[in-house]
C-alpha positions as CSV (number, residue, x, y, z in Angstrom):
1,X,-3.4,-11.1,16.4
2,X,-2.4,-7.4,16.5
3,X,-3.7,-5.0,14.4
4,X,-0.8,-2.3,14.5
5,X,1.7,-2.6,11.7
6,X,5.2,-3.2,12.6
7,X,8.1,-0.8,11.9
8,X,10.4,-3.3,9.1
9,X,7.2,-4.6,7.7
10,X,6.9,-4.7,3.7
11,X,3.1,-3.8,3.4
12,X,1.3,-4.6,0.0
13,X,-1.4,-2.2,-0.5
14,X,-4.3,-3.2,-2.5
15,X,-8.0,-2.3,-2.7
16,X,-11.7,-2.9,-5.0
17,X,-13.0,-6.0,-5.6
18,X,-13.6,-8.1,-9.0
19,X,-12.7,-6.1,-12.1
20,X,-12.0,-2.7,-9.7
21,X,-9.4,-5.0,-8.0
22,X,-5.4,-3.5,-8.0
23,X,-2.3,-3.2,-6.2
24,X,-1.3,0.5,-5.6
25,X,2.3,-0.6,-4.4
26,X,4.5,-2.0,-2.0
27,X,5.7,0.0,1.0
28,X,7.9,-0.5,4.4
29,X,6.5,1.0,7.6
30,X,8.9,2.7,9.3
31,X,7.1,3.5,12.4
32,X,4.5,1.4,14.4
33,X,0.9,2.6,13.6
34,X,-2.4,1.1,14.3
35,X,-4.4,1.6,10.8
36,X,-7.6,1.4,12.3
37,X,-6.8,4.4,14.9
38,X,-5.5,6.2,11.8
39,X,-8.7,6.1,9.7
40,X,-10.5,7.1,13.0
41,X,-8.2,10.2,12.7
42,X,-9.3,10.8,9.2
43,X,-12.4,10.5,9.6
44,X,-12.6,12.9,12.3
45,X,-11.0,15.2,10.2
46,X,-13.4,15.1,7.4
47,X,-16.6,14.9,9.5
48,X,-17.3,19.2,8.7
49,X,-16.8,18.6,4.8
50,X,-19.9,19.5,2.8
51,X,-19.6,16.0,1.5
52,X,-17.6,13.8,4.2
53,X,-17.2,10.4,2.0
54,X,-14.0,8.6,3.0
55,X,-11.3,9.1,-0.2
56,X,-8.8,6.0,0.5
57,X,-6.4,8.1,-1.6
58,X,-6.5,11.1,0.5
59,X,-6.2,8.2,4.0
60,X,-3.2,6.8,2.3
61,X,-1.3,9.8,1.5
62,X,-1.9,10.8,5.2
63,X,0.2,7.6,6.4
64,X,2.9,8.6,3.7
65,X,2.9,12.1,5.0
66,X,2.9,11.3,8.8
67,X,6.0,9.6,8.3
68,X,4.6,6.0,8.7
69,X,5.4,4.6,5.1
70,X,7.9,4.9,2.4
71,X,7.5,3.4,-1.5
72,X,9.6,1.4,-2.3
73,X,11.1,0.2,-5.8
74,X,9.5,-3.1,-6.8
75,X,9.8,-5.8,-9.4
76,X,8.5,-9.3,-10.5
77,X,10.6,-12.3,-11.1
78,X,8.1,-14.7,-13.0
79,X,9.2,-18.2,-12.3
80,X,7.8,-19.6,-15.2
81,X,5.6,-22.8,-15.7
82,X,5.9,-26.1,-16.1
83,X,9.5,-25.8,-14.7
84,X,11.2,-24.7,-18.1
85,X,13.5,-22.3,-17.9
86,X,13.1,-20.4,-20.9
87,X,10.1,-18.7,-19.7
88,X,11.6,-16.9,-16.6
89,X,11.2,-13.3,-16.9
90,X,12.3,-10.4,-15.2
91,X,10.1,-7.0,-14.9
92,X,10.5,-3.7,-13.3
93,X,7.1,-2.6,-12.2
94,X,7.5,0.7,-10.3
95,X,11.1,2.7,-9.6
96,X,10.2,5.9,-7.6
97,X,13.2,7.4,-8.6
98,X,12.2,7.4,-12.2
């Protein structure tokens, strides 16, 4: 299994764990990159701050800014249950160009 992302890829970004749990968003990579060796990068540049805790926020912007992700608009298409049709929905969850 490789770890580098693949340029084409849709990546789903999530993070937290029981009630903190969330989605930030969906994104296509446009250029290879190896996460891992990115964080290394970031962490190496926050090793001299006064209080070097890892901000995912700040690591994920960096991968936007370095020209390795774009947003992308998303939606969901809720299939329903029980296979009726009258409960099929349609839901825009996130246009960037709003």
């Amino acid at each position: 299994m490789s770890d580098i992302c693949k340029a084409g890829t849709l990546l789903m970004v999530d993070g937290g764990e029981y009630s903190e749990y969330g989605v930030t968003g969906f994104f296509v990579v446009l250029k290879d990159f190896d996460p891992m060796k990115e964080l290394d990068k970031y962490k190496e540049s926050i090793k001299n701050r006064s209080h070097p805790y890892s901000d995912t926020d700040i690591y994920f912007g960096s991968l936007i800014s370095e020209g390795y992700l774009v947003d992308i608009n998303y939606a969901n298409l809720y299939l329903g249950c029980y296979g009726e049709l009258e409960n099929i929905s349609y839901t825009p969850l996130f246009n960037k160009d709003a």
